[in-house]
N, C-alpha and C positions, 0 to 999 in steps of 0.2 A: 738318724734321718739321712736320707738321700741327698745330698749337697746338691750334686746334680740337675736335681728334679726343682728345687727351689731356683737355685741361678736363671737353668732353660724359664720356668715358670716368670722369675721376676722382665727376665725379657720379653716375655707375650706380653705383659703389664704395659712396657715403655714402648714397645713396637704398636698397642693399640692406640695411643697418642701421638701428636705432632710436636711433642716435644722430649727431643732427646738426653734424658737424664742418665746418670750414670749409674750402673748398677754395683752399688757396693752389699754388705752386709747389712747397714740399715734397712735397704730395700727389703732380701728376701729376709728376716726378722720381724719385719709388719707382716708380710704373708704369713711368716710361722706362727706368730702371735694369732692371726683368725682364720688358719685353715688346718687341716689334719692334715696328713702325709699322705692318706687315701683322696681326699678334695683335691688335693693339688695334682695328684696325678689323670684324678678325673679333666680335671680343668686345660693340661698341657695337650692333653689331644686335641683341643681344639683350638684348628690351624686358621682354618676361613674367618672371614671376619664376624659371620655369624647364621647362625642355625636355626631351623624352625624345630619341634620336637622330633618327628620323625626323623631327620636327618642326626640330630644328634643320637637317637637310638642304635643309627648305623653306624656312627662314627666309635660309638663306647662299646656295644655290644650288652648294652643293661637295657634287662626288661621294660616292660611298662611301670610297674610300682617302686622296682631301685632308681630307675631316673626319676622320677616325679619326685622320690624324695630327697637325691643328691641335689637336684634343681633348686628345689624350696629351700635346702639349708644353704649352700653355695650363694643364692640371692639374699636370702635373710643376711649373711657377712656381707655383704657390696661388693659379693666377688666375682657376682656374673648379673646382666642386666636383662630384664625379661620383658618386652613393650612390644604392644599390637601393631601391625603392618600396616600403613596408611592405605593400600590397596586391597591385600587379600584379609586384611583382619586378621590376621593370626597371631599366634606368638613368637617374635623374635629374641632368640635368646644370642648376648654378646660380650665381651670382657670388654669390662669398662679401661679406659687410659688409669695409667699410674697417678697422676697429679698432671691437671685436676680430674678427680677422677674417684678411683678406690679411696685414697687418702682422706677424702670427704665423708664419705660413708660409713669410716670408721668411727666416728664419733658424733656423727648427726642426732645419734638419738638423747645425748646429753648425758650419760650416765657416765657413774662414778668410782668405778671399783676397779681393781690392781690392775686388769688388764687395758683400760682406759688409758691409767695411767702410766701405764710400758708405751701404748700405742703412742701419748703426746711425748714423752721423751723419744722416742725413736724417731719421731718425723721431725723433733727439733734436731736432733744430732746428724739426720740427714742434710737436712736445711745446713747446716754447718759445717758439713763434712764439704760442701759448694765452693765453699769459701777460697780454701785455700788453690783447690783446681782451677778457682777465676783468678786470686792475685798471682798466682803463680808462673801463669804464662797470660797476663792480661790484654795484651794488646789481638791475639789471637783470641781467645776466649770472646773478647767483645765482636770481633770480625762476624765469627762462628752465630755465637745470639743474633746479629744483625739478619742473617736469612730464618730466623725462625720465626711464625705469626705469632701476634700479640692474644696473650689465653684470654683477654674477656675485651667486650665492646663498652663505653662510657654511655650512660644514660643520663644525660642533664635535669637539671632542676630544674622543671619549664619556667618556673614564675621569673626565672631568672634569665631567659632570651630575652634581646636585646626587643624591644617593642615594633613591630611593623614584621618583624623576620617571620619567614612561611614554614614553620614548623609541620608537615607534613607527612612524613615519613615515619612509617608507622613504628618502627623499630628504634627512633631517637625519641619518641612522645612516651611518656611514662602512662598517661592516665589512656590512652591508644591500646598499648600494650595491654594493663589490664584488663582492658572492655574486651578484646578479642580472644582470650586465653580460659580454656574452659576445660581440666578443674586447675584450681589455684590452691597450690598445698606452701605449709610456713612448716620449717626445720628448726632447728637449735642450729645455731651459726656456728660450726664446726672451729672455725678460725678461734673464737674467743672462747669456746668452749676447753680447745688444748691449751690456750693460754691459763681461763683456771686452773687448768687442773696441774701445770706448771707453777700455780699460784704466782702466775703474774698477771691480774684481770686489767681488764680493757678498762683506760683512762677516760673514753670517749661517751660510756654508755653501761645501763647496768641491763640494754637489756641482751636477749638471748636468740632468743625464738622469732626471727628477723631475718632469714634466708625464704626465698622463695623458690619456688618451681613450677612450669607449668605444661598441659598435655599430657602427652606420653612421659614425661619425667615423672611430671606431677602424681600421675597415675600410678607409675613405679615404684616412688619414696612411700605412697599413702599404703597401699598394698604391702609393704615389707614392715611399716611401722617405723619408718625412718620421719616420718613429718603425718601432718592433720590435713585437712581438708578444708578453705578459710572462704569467704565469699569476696567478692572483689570490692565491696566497699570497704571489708579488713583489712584485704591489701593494699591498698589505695592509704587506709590511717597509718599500716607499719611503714610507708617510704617515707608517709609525710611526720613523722616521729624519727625516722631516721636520717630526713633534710637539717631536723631542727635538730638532733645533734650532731651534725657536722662526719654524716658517713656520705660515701659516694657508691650512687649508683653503679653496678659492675655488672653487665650481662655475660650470658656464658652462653654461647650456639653448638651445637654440633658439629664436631673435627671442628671447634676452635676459628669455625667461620660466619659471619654475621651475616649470610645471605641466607645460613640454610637455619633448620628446625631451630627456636630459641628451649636452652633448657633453664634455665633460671635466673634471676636475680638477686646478688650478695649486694651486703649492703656494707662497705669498706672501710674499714682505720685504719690508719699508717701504725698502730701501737700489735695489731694482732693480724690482721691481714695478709695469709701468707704470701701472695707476691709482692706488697709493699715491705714486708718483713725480709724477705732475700734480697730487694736492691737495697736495703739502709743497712744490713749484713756484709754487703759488698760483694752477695752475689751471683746477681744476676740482674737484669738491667730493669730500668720503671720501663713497660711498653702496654701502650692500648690502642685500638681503635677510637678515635672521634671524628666527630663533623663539629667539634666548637671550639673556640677560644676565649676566654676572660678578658675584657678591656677595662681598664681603669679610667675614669674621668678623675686627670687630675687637679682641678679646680674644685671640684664636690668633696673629695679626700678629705679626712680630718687628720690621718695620720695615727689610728686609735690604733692599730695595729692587732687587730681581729681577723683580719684576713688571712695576715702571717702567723699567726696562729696554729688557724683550723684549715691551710691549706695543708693536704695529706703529698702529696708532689712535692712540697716546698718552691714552689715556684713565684713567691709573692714576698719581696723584700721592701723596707722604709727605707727609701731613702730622703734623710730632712726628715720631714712629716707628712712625704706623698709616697703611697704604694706603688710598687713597680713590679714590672709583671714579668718574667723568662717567657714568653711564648713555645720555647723548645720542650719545658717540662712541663708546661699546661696541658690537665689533662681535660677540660672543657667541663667537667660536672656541677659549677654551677654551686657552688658549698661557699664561696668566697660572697659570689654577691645576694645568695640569699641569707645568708649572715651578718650582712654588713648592715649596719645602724643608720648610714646616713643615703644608701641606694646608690652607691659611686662606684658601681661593680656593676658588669652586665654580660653577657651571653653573645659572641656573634660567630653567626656560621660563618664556616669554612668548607674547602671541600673538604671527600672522606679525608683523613688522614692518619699517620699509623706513628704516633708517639714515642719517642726508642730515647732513653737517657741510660748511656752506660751505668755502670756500680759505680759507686765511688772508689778511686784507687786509694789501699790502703797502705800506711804506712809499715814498712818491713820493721818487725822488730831485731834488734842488733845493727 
């Protein structure tokens, strides 16, 4: 194979997202693993960020019946994105970002066989190849993350706002969210999905099929067979099944910004969730969008230590037998005080704000 062609290739991957990962070998070895040497050279030609059919006819030089079916196999991998134009209705076709991104795609559908599990070993050894390029020059490293957006928005636990507070906005309201999102498709949760197949399952939860998406995503995953079609009182029982085991709302928008198109909703544990998995790896940093905070009434406190538990942040220490709170590492979801037995946890807005808790620095061996 073309070394070449995979490297140039692995970089349209990183260059269609907003966040700058490195391109090693693990990278173009996921491509190898779910694309041909013919796919991938199809796919480098495209430069623009993205193409309706006829333009891409012009850009390849393939008929009507060879692109139609490099298309459909190319999307079927998650290796090109095909969604209707909010204006002209048409077909936009696009190469999706690296992580998050492709990476997701590759195992949404939950299956089981060798190349599955090449795919979850590679994207861990990726994840870990991180490591040592953050402790290695960490004080830069951290600098460098500081200007990059945080990949997903926090979606709080309503029940868990602080009582009187003007929950409004329709992008922080969960049950908002679903009433306005049409179609609502459920995936196999890619995160725990590589964790099985690593045979390290998720402490948190046995279940699976608990990512969402919706719109034109939505549309996209159901059409490739990557996910179902679910009605919004489904979606509405999977968050509230994934409150009550202590996952956190995580959205994901387009280019990684919470004003524009929403594409889905993961549902989060610190045990398989690959961005809580790279900052407790050491890295890359915890960072999200919120508008909340966690306040503890420390009078109401029992000191059970439930909180510190099932916070996925860690941001909730005993001290004595009253919880205390990091406000720096809160990520406002709201998992703390709808968990908590005696209701000494609660929810208050804040403005937007943007999260950023360096990796933990580790210690040099030698």
């Amino acid at each position: 194979m073309n070394e070449d062609i995979w490297y140039r290739l692995a970089e349209r991957y990183i260059r269609a997202g907003q966040l700058p990962y490195p391109i090693n070998e693990k990278v173009t070895e996921v491509l190898k693993t779910i694309l041909t040497e013919r796919q991938a050279t199809f796919l480098l030609q495209l430069e623009k960020p993205s193409y309706n059919f006829e333009e891409l006819k012009t850009e390849t030089g393939l008929g009507d019946a060879e692109l139609e079916a490099m298309v459909k196999d190319v999307m079927y991998a998650g290796a090109l994105i095909g969604t209707k134009s909010r204006r002209a209705g048409i077909m936009v076709y696009r190469i999706p970002p690296f992580f998050p991104g492709l990476i997701e795609f590759t195992l949404m559908r939950g299956e089981w066989g060798d190349k599955d599990k090449k795919l979850a070993r590679l994207v861990d050894e990726f994840m870990r190849d991180m490591i040592p390029m953050t402790q290695g020059s960490y004080d830069a490293a951290v600098a460098l993350m500081r200007g990059n957006p945080p990949p997903d928005h926090i979606i709080p636990v309503e029940e868990a706002v602080e009582a009187g507070e003007d929950v409004v906005v329709s992008m922080e309201e969960l049950s908002r969210i679903v009433a306005e999102q049409d179609p609502i498709a459920v995936t196999t949760c890619y995160c725990r999905h590589q964790m099985d197949l690593l045979d390290k399952p998720c402490r948190k939860t046995d279940v699976r099929r608990n990512c969402l998406n919706f719109g034109r995503s939505a549309e996209f995953v159901i059409s490739q067979g990557f996910a179902e079609p679910i009605s919004k009182e489904e979606a509405l029982s999977i968050f509230k099944d994934a409150e009550d085991n202590g996952l956190v709302h995580k959205a994901f928008h387009d280019k990684l910004d919470p004003t524009k198109e929403l594409d889905g909703i993961c549902n989060c544990c610190k045990c398989c969730c690959g961005t809580f998995r790279m900052h407790y790896l050491g890295a890359a940093p915890l960072t999200s969008h919120t508008s909340f905070v966690a306040a503890v009434d420390a009078d109401a406190c029992t000191g059970c230590g439930i909180c510190c538990d099932e916070c996925s942040a860690e941001a909730i220490a005993l001290e004595g037998d009253t919880a205390v709170l990091d406000p720096q590492r809160c990520l406002g979801c709201g998992i703390c005080a709808h968990l908590c037995p005696v209701g000494a946890i609660h929810l208050q807005r804040t403005e937007p704000r943007h999260v950023f808790v360096p990796p933990p620095r580790l210690a040099r061996e030698g």
